[in-house]
N, C-alpha and C positions, 0 to 999 in steps of 0.2 A: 878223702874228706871225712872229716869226725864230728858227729852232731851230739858227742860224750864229752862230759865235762873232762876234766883231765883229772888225776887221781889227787894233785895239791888241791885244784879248788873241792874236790869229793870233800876231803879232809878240812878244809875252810869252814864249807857250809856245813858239815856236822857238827864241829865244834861250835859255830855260832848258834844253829838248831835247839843242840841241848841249852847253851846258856837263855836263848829266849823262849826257853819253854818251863826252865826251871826257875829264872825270874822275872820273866815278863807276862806270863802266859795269865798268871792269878793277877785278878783286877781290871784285867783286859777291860771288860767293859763299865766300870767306874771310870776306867782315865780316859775313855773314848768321848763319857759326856760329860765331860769336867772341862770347862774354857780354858783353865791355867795352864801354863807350859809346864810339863814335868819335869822339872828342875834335878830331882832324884833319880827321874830316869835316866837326864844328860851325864851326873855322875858315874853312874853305873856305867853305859855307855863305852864315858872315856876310860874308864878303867880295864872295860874290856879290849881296849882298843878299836873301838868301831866308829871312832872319830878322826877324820883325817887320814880313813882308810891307802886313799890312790895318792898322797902327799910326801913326798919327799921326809925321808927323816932330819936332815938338814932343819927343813920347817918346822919337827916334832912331830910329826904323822909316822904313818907304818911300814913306806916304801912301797905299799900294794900297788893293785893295779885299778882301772875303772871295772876292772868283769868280780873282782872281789868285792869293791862296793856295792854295784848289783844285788849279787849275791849275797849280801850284810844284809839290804835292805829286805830282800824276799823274806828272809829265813823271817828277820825279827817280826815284818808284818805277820808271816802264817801265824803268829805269837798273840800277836798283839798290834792291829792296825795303825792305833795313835804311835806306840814307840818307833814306830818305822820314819815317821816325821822329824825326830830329831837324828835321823840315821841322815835322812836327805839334809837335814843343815848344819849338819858336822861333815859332809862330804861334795855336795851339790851346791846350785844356786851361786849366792854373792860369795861364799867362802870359797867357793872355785875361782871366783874371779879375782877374789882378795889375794888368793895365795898364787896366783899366775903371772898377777901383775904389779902386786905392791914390791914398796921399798924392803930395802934389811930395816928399817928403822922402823917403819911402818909396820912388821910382821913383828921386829923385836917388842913393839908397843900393846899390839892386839892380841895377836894370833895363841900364846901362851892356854890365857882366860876362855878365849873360845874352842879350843881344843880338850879343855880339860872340862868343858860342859858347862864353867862360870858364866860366860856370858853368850852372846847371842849376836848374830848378824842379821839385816833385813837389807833388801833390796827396796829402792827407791825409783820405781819405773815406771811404771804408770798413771799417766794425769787426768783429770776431767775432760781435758777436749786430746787425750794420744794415747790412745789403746794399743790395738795392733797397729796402726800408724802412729809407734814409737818416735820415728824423726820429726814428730811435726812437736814434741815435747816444748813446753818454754821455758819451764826453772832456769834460771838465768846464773852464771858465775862471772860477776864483774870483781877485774883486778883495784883491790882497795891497799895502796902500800905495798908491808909484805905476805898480803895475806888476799882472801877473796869474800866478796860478798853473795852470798845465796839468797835469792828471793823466786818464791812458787811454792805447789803443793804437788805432794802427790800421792794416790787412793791406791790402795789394793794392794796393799803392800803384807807380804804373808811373816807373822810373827812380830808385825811394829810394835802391839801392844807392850812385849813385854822385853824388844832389844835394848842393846847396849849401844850399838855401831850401827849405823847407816850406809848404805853405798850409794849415794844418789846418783843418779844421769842427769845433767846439768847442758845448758848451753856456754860455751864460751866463747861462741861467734857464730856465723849465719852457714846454712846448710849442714850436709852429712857430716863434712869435717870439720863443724865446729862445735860437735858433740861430746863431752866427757865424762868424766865420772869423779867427786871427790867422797871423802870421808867424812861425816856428822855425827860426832858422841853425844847422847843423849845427856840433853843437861846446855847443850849449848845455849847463850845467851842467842835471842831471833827463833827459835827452832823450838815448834811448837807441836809434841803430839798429841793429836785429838780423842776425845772419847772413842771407845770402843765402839766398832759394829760388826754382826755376826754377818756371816754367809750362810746357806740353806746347811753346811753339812754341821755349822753349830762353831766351825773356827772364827775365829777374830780378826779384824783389822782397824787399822786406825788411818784418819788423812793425816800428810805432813804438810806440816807451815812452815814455811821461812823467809824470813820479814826481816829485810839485813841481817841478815847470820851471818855471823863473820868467822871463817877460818882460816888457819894459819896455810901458807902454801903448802908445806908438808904433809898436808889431806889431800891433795890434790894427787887419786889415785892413775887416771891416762887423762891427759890434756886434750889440747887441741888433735883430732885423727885418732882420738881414740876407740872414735865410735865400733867401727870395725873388730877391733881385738876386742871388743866386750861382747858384742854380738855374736863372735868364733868360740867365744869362754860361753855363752849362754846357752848354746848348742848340746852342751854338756851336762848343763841344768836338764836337759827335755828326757834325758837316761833313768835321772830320779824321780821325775813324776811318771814317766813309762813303769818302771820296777813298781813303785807303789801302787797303781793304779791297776796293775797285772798281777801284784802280789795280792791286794784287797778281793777280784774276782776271782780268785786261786783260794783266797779264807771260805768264801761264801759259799762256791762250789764244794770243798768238803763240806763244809756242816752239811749242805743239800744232799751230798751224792752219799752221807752218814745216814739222814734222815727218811731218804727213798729207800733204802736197803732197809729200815726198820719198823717203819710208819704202815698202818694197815688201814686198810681204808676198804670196805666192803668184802672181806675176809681174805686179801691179798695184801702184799709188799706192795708200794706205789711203785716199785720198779718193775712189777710186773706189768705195769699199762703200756700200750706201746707209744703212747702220746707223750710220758714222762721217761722212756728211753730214747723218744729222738732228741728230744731239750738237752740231755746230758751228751748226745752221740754231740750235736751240734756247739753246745759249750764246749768239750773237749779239744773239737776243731781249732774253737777259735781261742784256746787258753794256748794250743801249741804251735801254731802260726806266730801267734805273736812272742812267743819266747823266742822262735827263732830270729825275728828280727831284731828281738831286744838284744839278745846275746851277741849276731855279725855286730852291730853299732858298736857294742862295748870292746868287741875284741878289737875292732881297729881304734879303739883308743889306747891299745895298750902300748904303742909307742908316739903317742902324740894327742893330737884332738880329732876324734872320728867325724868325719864328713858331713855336713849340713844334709845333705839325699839324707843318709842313712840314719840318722836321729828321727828327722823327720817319720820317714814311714814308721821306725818305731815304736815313736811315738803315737801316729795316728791309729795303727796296728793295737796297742798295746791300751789306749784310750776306747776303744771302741770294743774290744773285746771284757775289759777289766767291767766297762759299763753293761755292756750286755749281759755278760754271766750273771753278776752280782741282781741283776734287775731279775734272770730267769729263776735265780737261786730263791730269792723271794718269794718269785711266785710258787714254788713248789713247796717252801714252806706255811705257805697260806698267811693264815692271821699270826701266828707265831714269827715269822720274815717281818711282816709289815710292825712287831711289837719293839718296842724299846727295850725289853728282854731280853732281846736278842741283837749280835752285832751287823746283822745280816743289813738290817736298813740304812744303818750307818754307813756299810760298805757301799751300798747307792746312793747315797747322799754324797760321798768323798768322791767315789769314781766319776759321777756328774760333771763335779768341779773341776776335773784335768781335763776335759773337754777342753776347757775355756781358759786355764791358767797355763802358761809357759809355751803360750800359741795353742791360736784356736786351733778346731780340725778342718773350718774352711785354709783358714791361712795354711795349715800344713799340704793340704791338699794344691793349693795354689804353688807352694815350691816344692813339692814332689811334680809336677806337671813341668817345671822347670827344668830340672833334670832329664825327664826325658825326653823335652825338643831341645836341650842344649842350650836355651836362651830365657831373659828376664822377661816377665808380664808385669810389667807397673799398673798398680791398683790407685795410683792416683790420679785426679780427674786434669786432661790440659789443659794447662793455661790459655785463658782470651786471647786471641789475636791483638 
């Protein structure tokens, strides 16, 4: 058993390392509190090939694997926090699912522009009354001719402000399997996105309208029973907010474990106290735990999609320690951590939000508990007699 990288991906992450250090690393924290999408980053980016990393060349992507996305994502956050975001949506999220399950016509139409960092995907999942009970969603897809009509909204949608493409969850009939998914280009006539609003870490979203929206069948990305293959693709999603949210308490910690080695405070190192050597013994813990479960999840995606367990603890692993550091990292930096100055607070602002974004950490907790009695817990209440 080897808990070493292999000497290709060694050679990966350096070469990504130096490129996000030599142009991402400057302005760091200008593009961290700037709302716009980095547009100039995404070129960069795809130029470096860090778009479509684990994606078939076929598609236009790089043949990689999921454990070299990962890996993209880390390097560039140690870099630069914000540019790791558009690492997760040139590789994660709805383009995971775009590129799994669309058409040849469907990828020959989009996929070009979003790989090359022109445009943008957002996912369309969550509603006012369907959060973590996704299935109880209403947007509605009634067959009008040869095409379908979209009517509903939906909130919390990360990057609507400034996408191109849509992948909405739609109903196309009653219960689990009358769940799917079509495609909405922005601009559609019915299809309305709403003003901006921010989240605590300073990101953007926007609600979606759709009021007779009518698209062609040819959007229509999994019909009727699709619900499940988007659910198995979304799985995949939970790697990239794992990586970022592990990368961001990985940022914080250096500056911190920088700052303890040089900072004096009563004619000592702060590292010499022994109250500010168990925070770091304790960080350290929890920054290598959860690498390690981030890494088993990825590797068994390198011939397929890694297992719902193993995402899962990842994730919750990987959310809970990114959150902790970065919050411990603060406090060791005092009023400086807590300063806009500095990217440290930003770091807990962001790792906050994966708590709650790509499944909470109750929810994950609930199907890790799954797994290990071998059976489902349904969270929804029974039906009257």
């Amino acid at each position: 058993m080897n808990f070493e990288l292999s000497e290709e991906h060694r050679a990966f992450t350096d070469s990504v390392r130096r490129f996000a250090q030599d142009k991402l690393a400057p302005g760091a924290l200008a593009r961290a509190h700037d709302t716009r999408y980095p547009w100039d980053v995404a070129a960069m980016l795809a130029e470096q090939g860090l778009l479509g990393i684990a994606f078939d060349d076929a598609d236009g992507g790089q043949g990689g694997t999921l454990m070299h996305a990962v890996l993209a994502i880390q390097e560039v956050a140690l870099a630069c926090p914000k540019s790791a975001d558009i690492v997760q949506a040139g590789n994660f999220g709805p383009i995971r699912t775009f590129v799994e399950y669309a058409s040849a016509g469907q990828k020959e139409r989009f996929l070009p522009d979003l790989l090359a960092g022109r445009k943008l995907i957002a996912l369309g999942m969550s509603e006012p009354d369907a959060g973590s009970a996704v299935t109880e969603l209403k947007t509605s897809a009634t067959e009008d001719g040869d095409g379908y009509l979209i009517n509903g909204s939906k909130v919390f949608s990360t990057h609507s402000p400034e996408a191109d493409l849509f992948l909405i969850y739609v109903r196309f009939g009653p219960g689990v399997d009358g769940i799917g998914s079509v495609l909405v280009e922005r601009g559609t006539p019915g299809f309305t996105v709403g003003e901006p609003s921010s989240f605590m870490s300073g990101e953007q979203w926007s609600q979606l309208y759709f009021e007779n929206c009518r698209i062609p069948r040819a959007n229509v990305l999994l019909g009727l029973g699709g619900f499940k293959k988007q659910i198995a693709g979304f799985n995949v999603e939970r790697l990239g907010n794992s990586s970022r949210s592990l990368a961001l308490g990985r940022y914080a910690f250096n500056i911190a474990r920088e700052h303890a080695a040089t900072r004096k405070q009563f004619g000592r190192p702060l590292c010499e106290f022994q109250g500010i050597q168990w925070k770091f013994a304790e960080m350290t813990m929890k920054l290598e735990a959860a690498q390690l479960l981030l890494y088993r999840a990825a590797l068994e995606g390198e011939h397929g999609l890694p297992s719902a367990q193993s995402t899962a603890m990842a994730k919750l692993a990987c959310n809970q320690a990114g959150w902790d550091v970065a919050n411990e990292a603060l406090q060791v930096l005092g009023a400086m951590g807590y300063s806009q100055e500095m990217l440290i607070e930003y770091c807990v602002r962001r790792t906050r939000g994966w708590m709650i974004a790509g499944g909470s950490i109750e929810m994950l907790k609930n199907r890790i508990a799954e797994g290990v009695f071998g059976r489902s817990f349904p969270q929804r209440a029974a039906k009257a007699a």
